[in-house]
N, C-alpha and C positions, 0 to 999 in steps of 0.2 A: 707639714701638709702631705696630704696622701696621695696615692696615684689618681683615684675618683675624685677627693675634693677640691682637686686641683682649680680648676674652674671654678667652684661654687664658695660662697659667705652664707654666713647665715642670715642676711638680708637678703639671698634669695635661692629662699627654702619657703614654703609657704602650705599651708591646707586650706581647698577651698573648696566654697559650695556650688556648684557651676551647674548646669543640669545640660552643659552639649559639650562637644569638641570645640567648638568654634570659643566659648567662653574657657573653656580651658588654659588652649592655646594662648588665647590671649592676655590668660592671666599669669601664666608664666614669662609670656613677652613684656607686657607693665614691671616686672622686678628686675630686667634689662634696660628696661627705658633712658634711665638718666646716667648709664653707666658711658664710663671715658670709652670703654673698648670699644664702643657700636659710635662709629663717626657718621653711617645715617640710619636712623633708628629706620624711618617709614620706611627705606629702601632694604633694610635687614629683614622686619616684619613681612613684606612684602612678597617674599625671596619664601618666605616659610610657606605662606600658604599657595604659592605658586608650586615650591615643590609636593604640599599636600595634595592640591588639584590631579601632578600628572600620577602619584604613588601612595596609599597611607603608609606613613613611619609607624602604624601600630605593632610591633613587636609579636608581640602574641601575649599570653598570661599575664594583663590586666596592665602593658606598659607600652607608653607610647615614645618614642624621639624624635622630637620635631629637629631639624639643624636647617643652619644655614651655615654655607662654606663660598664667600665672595670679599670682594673689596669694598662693602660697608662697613665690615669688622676691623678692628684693627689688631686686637690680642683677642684670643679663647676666653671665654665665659659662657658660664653655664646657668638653667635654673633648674631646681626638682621640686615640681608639685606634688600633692597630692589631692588626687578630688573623692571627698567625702563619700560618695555615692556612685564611683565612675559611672564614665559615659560610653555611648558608640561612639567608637573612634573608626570604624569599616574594617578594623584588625580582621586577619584572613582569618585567625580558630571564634572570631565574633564574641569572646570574653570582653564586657565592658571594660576599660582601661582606666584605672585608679591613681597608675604614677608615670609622671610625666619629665622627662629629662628633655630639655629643650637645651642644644647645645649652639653656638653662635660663633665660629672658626675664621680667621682670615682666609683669603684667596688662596695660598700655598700650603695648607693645612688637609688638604685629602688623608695625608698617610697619618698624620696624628689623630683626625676623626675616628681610624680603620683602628688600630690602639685602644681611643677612647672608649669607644663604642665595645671592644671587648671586654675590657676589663667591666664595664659597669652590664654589659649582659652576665658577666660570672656571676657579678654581684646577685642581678636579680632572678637567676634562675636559680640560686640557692632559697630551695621552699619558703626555711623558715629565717632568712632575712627579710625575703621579698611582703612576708606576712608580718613580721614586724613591722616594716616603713607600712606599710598600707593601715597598720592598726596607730602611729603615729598620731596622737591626739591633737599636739603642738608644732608650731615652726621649730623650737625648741628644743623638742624631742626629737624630731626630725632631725634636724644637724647632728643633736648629739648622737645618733644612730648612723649616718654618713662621715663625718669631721672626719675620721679615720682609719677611712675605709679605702 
């Protein structure tokens, strides 16, 4: 397992047709839903878009990170979408946002976040990875373009 896929299976890894944030989001929270680590999903879920209200997680160059870091989680997990067509995500450079890493941390997990969240910005500020995943056709493809990264 790699530093990146740490968090993530290929049951949630997903390409999707969404035509907003709001459906985005969400669809990257559904491939967390039924997992052990989220002990309460609505109170995790909830936590994400309260942190979208006060901040957007839009990155810049077509990526978003949704997280949540509290005591709904119980271990790290993650998802990576991709939306077909991205959306406005309210990103500060206003590029539609196409991949979406939505990360899910226990309460004591700040300094792992800080970590996370680097290594998968190296990843996706390299051009031509970040235009690979976003040309991703499949869940499939998707993994096998992440699993090892």
């Amino acid at each position: 397992m790699s530093e990146f896929s740490k968090y993530l299976s290929h049951d949630r890894v997903a390409i999707l047709d969404v035509k907003n944030k709001r459906q985005a989001i969400d669809g990257a929270l559904e491939l967390l839903r039924d997992s052990p680590s989220i002990a309460d999903f609505p109170r995790a879920a909830a936590s994400i878009w309260q942190r979208e209200e006060v901040m957007t997680t839009g990155l810049g160059i077509g990526i978003g990170a949704p997280h949540v870091i509290n005591s709904s989680v119980r271990f790290p997990i993650a998802a990576l979408i991709i939306c077909r067509n991205g959306v406005d995500y309210g990103s500060l450079d206003g590029i539609p946002v196409r991949l979406i890493l939505l990360v899910a941390l226990p309460e004591d997990s700040r300094a792992e976040w800080l970590r996370y969240l680097a290594k998968a910005s190296s990843i996706f500020r390299d051009d031509a990875m970040r235009h690979k995943l976003f040309a991703a056709a499949t869940p499939e493809a998707l993994w096998d373009l992440v699993k090892d990264l």
